[in-house]
N, C-alpha and C positions, 0 to 999 in steps of 0.2 A: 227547270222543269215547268210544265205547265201551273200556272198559281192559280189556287181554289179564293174566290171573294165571298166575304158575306154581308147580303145586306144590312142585318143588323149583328150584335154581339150576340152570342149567346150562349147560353151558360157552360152546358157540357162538351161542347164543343170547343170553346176556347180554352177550359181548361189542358185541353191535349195537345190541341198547336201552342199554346206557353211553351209546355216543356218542350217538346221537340222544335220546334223555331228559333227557343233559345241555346238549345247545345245540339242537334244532331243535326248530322249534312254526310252528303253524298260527295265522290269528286272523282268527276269526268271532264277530260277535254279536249281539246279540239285542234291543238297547235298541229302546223304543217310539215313538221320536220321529225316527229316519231319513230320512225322506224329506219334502217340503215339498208338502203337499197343498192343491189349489185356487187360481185364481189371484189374489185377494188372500192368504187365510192362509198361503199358500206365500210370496208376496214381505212378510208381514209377522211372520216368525219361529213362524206357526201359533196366534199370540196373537188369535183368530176367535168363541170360542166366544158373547161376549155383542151381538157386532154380526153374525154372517154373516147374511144375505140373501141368499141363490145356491146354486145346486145344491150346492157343497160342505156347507151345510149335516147332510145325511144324513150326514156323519162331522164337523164340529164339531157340532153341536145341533139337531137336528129342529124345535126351537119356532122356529129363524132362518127358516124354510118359510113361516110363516105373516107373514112382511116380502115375502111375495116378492110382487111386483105385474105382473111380464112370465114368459111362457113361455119357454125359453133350455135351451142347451144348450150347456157350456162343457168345460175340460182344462186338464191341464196335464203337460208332462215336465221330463226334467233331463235335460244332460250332465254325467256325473259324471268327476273328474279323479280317481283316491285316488290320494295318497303316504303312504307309510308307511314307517319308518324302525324298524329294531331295535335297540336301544343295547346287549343282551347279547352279539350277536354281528356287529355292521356290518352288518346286510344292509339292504337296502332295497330296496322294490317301487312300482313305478309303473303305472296301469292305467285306462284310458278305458273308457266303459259309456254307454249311453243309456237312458233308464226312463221311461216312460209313467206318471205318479203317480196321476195322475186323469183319470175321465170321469164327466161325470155330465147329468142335464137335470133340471126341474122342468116340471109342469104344474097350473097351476089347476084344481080341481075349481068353484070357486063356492061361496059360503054362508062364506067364510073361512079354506075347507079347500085346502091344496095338497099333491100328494104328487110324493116326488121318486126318482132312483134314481141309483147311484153304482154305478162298478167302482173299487178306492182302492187302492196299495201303498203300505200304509204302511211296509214295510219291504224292501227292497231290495239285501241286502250282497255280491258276491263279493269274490274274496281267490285270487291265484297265488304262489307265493314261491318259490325255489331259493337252495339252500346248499352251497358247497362247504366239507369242514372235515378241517383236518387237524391231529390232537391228537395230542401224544408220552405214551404210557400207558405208567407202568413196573410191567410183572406180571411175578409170584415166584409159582413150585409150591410148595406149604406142603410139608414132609417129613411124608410118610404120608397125603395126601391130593392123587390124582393129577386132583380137576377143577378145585382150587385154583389157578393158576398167578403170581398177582398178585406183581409184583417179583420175576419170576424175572428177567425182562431186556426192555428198553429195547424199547418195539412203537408203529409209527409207523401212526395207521388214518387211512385217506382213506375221507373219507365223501362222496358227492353225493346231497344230499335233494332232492326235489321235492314240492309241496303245494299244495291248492287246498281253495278252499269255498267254498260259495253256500248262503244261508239267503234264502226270500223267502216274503211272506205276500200272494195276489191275494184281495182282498175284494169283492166282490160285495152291496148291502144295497139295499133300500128303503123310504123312509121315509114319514110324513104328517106334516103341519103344521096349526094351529089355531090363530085370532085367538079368544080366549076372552074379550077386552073388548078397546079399544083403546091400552091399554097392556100385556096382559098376554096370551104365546104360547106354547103347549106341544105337543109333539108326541113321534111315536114311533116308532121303528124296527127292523127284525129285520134282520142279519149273518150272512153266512157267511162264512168263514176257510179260503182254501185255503195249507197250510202245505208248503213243501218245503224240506231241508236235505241235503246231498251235499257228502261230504269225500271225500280220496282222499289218500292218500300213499302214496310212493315211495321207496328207499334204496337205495345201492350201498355199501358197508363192503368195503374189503378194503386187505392191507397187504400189499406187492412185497415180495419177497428176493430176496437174491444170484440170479443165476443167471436172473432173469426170473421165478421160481416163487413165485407168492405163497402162502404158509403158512395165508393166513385170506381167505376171499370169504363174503358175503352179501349176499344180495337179498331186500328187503323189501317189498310190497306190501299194501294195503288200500284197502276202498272200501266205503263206507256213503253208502246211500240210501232217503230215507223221507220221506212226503207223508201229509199227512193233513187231512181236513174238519173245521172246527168251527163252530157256531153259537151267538150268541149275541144280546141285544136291547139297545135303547138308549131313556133315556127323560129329555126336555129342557124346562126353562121359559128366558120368556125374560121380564123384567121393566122396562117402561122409569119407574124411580123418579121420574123428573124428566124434563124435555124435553131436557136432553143430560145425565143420567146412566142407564146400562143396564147392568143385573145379570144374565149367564147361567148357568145351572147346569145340567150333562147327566151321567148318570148310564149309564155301558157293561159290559154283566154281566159274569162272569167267563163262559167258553164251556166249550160241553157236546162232547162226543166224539160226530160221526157215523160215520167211518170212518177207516181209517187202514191203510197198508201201510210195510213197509221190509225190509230185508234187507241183510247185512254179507257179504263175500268178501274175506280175506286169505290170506297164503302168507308163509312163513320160509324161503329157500332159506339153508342155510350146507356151507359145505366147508369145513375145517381139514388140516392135515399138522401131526400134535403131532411128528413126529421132526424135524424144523426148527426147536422151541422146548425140545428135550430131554426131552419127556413118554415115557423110553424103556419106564415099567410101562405101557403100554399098547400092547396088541398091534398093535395096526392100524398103518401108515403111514404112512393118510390116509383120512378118509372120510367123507361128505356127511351132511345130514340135511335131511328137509322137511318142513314142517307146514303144512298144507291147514286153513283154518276156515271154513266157509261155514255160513251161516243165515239160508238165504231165503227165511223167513218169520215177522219178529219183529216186536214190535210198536213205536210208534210214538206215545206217549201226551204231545203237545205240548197245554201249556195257555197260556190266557192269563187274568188277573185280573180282578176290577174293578176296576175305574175311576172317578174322579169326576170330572169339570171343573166351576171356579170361575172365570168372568171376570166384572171390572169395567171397564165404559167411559165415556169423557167423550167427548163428540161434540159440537165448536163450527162452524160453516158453511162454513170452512175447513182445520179438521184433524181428527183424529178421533185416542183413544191408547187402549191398552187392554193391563190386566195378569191374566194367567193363570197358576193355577197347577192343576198336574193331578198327582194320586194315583194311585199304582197300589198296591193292595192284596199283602199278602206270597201266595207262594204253598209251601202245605205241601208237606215233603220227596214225592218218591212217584218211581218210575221210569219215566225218559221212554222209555228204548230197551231192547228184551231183552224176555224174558218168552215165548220158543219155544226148543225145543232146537236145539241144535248140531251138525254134523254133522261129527267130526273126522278128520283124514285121517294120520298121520304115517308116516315111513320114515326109518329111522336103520340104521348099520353097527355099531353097539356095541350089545352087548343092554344096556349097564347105563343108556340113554335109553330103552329100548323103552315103560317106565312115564311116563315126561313126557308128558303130552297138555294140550293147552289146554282151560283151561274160562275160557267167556264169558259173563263178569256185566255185565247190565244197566247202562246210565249213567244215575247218581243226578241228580237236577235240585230245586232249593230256592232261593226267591227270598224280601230281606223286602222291606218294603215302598219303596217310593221315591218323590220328590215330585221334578216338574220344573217349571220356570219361564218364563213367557216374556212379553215385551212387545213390543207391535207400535203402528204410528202408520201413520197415511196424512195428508196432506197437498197441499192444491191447489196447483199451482205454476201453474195456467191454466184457462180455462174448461173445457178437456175434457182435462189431463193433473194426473196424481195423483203423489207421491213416495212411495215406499212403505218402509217402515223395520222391520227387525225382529233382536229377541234373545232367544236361548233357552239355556237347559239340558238337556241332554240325560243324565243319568245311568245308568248302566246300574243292572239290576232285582237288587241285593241281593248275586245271589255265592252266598250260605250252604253251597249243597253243588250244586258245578257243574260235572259233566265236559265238557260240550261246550263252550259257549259263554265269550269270554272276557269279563270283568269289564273296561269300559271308561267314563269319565263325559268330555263332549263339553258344549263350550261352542261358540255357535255364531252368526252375523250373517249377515243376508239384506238384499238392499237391491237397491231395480226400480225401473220408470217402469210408470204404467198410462194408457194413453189410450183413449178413451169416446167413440164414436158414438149415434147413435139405433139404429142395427140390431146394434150388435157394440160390443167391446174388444178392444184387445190389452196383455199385461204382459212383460214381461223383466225381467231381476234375475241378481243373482247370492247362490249361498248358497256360506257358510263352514262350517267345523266342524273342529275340533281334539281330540283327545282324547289321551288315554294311561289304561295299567292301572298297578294298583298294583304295585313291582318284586319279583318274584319271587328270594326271598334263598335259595339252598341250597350244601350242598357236593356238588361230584363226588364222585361214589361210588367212583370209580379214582383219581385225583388226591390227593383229599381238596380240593383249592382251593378257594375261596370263587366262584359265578358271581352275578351278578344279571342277572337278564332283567326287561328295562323295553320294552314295544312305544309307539310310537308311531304315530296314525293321521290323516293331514289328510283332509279331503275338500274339493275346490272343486267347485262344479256350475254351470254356466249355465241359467240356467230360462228357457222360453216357456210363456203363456198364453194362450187367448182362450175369449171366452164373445160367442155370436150369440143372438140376442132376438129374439123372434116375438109 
């Protein structure tokens, strides 16, 4: 997310980013393999690119267009279950979702030429969480420096966070296909990329004393949201080396920036009483502070890589197997959010804050490269029912320098039934996926203690498919 800097420390304000900096976090990401697209490459772990045949095509390989032999018009969604578990601080989140993954149709042109069209998410993540946390911080006023207070005496902060995020990308492309001999098919496609991400968080921080009067309140809020178009092209062969062996290779650009919008709004409410904590060189008795940061009109500069897909398949009359392995190219450091002024707002009772103002720097984004894996199988188990089987890798893209997104790698199994008419199919299946990030080791900054944050992410989905033929 966007990071707030401060020129200097100061009092009631760091006491809030303590506790929340030290245990609560959000977790959105960003990996490219999400969601299970079309209805075999979806029930066989997306291990597609060197056999698809079907509208999915237009996102595994545009040369699979020119296998196509019937007109159709096929989909597929998911219900998604996520659990997710945080081992730095017990929480855990549980949350149902429905996604529409794909739509798409193909129609033959004639002469060997088919073109097809797809609407595709291929990524689809939200994320709610709530925290309640309450930490024993022991702060001391340093003698002669009256905003020091750490270890003066024993302070008990009740913190209630609340937090969300939705990262999603709807694609839209259309493609062509081409039999360029009877073993050999290539085609090619143009992408567009609708991109949106929306985080928001929430804080209550305050600490009761005697008497009902609590010494320390704040309220924290923030919310970013930003969308943006990208486009980019796609370009695929398909090679049948043997009469069951086949080699596909597709080739997806990195995307260019059409447009893009976004905008951040947050607020720092905090009130202290320092004569409750002994700060008696300070004249006041109590006094509030707020700080207003709005900037709703920043920018939004989401990329995505190239890409390469490599599959190999063996195809016997009753099973079919196939292993893929797909590239994502690194992407260089550059800033994804920020880049318009800010408009600051603040009111304080102490002149010696009047100087504190936030300033808002952009969030950095840098990815390298990463390779994911995947192996899919179908199998007859009747004249017109299929078993379908599949395993993948899902790793997240690189990390290098990443404010927003969390760094997560995902292992993952799908497995369905497909049954086949003359005019239609239908598939079901179920996908898995497991992940976690790597643990985050620091010390409290008040404390000094050792914390690790380690998140946890399952996803189950139940998948339906069908494809009708004409």
């Amino acid at each position: 997310m966007i990071k707030i800097q401060f020129n200097k420390v100061f009092l009631t304000i760091s006491l809030l980013f303590v506790c929340l900096d030290s245990h609560a976090t959000y977790i959105i990401i960003n990996n490219y393999n999400r969601t299970p697209i079309g209805e075999a490459g979806g029930m066989q772990g997306g291990a597609y690119v060197a056999r698809v045949q079907d509208a999915s095509a237009t996102w595994y390989n545009p040369a699979g267009l020119g296998s196509v032999q019937r007109n159709s018009i096929s989909g597929n969604a998911s219900l998604n279950e996520y659990n997710k578990s945080e081992v730095g601080t017990n929480d855990s989140v549980s949350s149902i979702s429905a996604t529409a993954n794909f739509v798409g149709g193909v129609v033959r042109l004639g002469k060997g030429a088919t073109m097809g069209w797809s609407i595709v998410v291929p990524t689809s993540f939200s994320y709610s969480g709530q925290q309640s946390i309450n930490d024993l911080y022991n702060i001391k006023k340093n003698p002669g420096d009256p905003l020091d207070i750490r270890e003066h005496l024993d302070v008990q902060l009740f913190s209630d966070y609340s937090n969300s995020a939705k990262f999603e990308i709807f694609s839209p492309g259309i493609s062509f296909g081409f039999t360029a001999q009877p073993n050999l098919r290539y085609g090619f496609g143009i992408r567009a990329y609708s991109v949106d991400l929306h985080i928001q968080e929430n804080a209550v921080t305050y600490q009761p004393a005697a008497g009902g009067v609590p010494f320390y309140n704040s309220v924290l809020n923030t919310r970013y949201d930003a969308s943006a178009w990208l486009l980019g092209y796609e370009l695929g062969l398909q090679w049948d080396i043997s009469s069951k062996m086949t080699l596909g290779l597709m080739m997806r650009s990195a995307t260019s920036s059409l447009t893009d919008t976004a905008s951040d709004d947050g607020f720092v409410f905090t009130e202290l009483d320092e004569d409750s904590i002994g700060l008696d060189d300070i004249p006041d008795s109590r006094f509030s502070d707020f700080t207003h940061t709005l900037n709703p009109n920043t920018d939004f500069n989401y990329k995505l890589p190239l890409s390469i897909s490599l599959g190999l398949a063996w195809k016997e009359a009753d099973y079919e197997l196939e292993l893929d392995i797909n590239y994502y190219d690194a992407i260089s450091p550059y800033q994804m959010l920020g880049g318009a002024e800010s408009r600051n707002v603040q009111q304080s009772h102490l002149a010696i804050y009047n100087d504190e103002i936030f300033t808002l720097d952009g969030a950095q984004y840098e990815t390298g490269s990463v390779v994911n894996i995947a192996l899919g199988s179908r199998i007859r188990v009747a004249e017109d029912k299929y078993f379908n089987m599949g395993l993948f890798l899902d790793n997240a893209p690189g990390g290098l320098r990443n404010e927003v997104f969390n760094q997560m790698d995902f292992i993952g199994l799908t497995t369905g039934m497909t049954h086949v008419s003359k005019t239609a199919s239908i598939s079901y299946g179920l996908y898995y996926s497991q992940g976690d990030n790597p643990a985050d080791a620091f010390n409290d900054p008040v404390t000094g203690e050792g914390i690790n944050l380690k998140s946890e992410l399952k996803t189950l989905s139940f998948m339906l498919a069908t494809s009708i033929y004409f």
